[in-house]
C-alpha positions in Angstrom: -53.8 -31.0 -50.8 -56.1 -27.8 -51.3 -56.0 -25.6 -48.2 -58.1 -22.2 -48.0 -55.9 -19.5 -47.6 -56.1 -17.1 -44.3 -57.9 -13.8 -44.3 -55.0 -11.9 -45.1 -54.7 -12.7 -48.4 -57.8 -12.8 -49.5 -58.3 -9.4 -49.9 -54.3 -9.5 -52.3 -55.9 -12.6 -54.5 -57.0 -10.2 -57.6 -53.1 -9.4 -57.8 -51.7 -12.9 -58.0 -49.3 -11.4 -55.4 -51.5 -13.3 -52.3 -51.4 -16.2 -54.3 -47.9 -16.3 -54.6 -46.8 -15.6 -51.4 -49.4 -18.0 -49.9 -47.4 -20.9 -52.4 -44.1 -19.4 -51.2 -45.2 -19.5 -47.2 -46.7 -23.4 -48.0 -43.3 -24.4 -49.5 -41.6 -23.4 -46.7 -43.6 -24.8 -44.1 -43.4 -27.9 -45.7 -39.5 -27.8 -46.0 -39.6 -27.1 -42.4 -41.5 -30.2 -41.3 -39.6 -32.6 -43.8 -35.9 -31.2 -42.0 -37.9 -31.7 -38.9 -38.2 -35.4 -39.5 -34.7 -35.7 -40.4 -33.7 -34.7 -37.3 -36.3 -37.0 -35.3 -34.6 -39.9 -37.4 -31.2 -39.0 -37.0 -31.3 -38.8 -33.2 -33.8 -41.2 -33.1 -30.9 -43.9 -34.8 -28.2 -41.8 -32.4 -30.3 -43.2 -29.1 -30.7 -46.5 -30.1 -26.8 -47.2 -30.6 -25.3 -49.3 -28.5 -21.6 -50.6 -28.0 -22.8 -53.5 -29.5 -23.5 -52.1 -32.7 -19.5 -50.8 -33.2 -18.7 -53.6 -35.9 -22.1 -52.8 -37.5 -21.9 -48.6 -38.0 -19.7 -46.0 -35.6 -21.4 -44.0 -33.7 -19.1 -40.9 -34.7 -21.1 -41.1 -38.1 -24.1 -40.9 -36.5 -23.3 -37.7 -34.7 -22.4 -36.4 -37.5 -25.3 -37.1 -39.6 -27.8 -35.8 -36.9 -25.2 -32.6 -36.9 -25.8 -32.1 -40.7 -30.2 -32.6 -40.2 -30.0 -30.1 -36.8 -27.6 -27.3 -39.0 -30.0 -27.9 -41.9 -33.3 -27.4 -39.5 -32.0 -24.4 -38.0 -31.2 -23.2 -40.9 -34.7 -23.5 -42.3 -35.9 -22.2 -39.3 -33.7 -19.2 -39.5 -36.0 -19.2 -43.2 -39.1 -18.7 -42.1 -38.0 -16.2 -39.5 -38.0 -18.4 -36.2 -34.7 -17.4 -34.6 -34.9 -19.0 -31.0 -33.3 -22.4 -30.8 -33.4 -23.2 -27.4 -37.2 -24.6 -27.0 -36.3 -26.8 -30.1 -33.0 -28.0 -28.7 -35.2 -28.9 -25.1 -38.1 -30.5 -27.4 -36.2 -32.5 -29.4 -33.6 -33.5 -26.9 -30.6 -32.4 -28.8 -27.3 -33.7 -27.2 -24.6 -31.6 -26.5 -21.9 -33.5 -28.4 -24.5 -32.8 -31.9 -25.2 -29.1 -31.0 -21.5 -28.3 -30.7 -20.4 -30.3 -34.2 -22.9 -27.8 -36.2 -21.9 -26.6 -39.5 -18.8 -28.7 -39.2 -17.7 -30.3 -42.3 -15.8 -33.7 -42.0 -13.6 -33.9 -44.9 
């Protein structure tokens, strides 16, 4: 997909340097929205368990996996320079028992 670039680097696009840094600012963008759908799947399958579902897959596993996509968001957030969490915990409707297993590593 071809996008045209923002005023700001047009003027830099004789060095190369514009170019690059308009690549390097698309790339992580893009990283940011694929994490963001990792976490809109893994609490998306973390609402719809139910006790029934036990035998089929624990719900302790699914914490943990949306755990691992919200660490990995922030982190990528943290990447492009977006440091405040707290309107993406409130927009996403991150539960308390995710937010406080971040960067834990089960073993």
């Amino acid at each position: 997909m071809s996008l045209r670039p923002p005023g700001s680097f047009r003027n830099q696009s004789d060095t190369g340097f514009g170019v690059l840094e308009y690549e390097l600012a698309s790339e992580r963008a893009d990283a940011l929205g694929r994490h963001g759908r990792k976490v809109e799947t893994a609490l998306t399958g973390l609402a719809a368990w139910k006790a029934d579902d036990a035998a089929r897959i624990d719900r302790e596993t699914l914490v943990d996996a949306a755990s691992q996509a919200v660490w990995a968001f922030f982190i990528q957030r943290e990447i492009c320079g977006l440091r405040n969490t707290r309107d993406v915990i409130t927009r996403y409707g991150i539960p308390n028992e995710v937010l406080a297993r971040l960067g834990a590593i089960r073993k």
